[in-house]
C-alpha positions in Angstrom: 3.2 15.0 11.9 6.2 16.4 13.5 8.7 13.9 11.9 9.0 12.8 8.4 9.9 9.1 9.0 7.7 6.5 8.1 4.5 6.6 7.6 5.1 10.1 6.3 5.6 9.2 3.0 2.2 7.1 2.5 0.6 10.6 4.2 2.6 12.8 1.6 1.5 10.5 -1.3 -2.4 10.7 -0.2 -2.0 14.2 0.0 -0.2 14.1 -3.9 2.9 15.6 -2.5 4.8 13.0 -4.0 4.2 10.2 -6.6 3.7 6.2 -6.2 7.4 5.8 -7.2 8.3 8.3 -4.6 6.7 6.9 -1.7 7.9 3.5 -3.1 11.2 4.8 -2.9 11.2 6.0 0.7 10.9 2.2 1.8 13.0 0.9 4.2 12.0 -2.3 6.1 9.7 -4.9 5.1 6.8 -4.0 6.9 6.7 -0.8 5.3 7.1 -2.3 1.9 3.8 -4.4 2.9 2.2 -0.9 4.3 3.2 0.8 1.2 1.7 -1.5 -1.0 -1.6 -2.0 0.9 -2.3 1.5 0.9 -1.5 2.4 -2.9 -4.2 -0.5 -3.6 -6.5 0.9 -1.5 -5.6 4.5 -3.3 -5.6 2.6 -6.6 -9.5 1.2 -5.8 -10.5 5.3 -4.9 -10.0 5.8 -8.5 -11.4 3.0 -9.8 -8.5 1.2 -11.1 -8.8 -2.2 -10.1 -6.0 -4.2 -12.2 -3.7 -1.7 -10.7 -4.9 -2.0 -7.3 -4.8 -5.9 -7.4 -1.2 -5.7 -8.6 -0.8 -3.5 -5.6 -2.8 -6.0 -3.3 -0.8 -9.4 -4.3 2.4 -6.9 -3.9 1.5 -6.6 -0.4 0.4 -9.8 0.6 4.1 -11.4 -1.0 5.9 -9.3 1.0 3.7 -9.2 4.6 4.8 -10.4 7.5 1.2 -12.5 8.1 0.8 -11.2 11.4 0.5 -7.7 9.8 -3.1 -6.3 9.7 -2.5 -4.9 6.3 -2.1 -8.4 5.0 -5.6 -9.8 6.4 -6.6 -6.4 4.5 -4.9 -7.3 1.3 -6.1 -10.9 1.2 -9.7 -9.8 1.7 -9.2 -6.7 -0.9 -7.9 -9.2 -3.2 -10.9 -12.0 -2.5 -13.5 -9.1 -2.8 -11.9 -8.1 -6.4 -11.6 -11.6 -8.1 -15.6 -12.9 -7.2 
């Protein structure tokens, strides 16, 4: 990517350019906050961390607009993780 507006910083943080608290930081509107948080669940759940990644998940789905994909994601990542 040419230009390092959002989502940037969720690429940068896959890539562990920069830290959680660092793409956290680079949040400016609500839907990225909801983005942001999706994705570092979904990052969380590569490693096996589930508590963290269901703190990430309910993060998300608090702060998504419901028409957002991500939040249909984070409802059913959180469903899948509490059975």
């Amino acid at each position: 990517m040419k230009d390092k507006s959002w989502p940037y910083p969720i690429i940068d943080f896959y890539l562990g350019r920069r830290s959680a608290d660092e793409m956290l930081s680079e949040v400016a509107e609500p839907g990225e906050q909801c983005e942001a948080h999706f994705f570092l669940g979904e990052w969380q759940l590569l490693r096996g961390n589930k508590t963290d990644a269901k703190s990430a998940f309910q993060a998300a789905v608090d702060v998504c607009p419901k028409r957002f994909l991500v939040y249909d994601g984070a409802v059913a990542e959180l469903k899948r993780l509490n059975r």
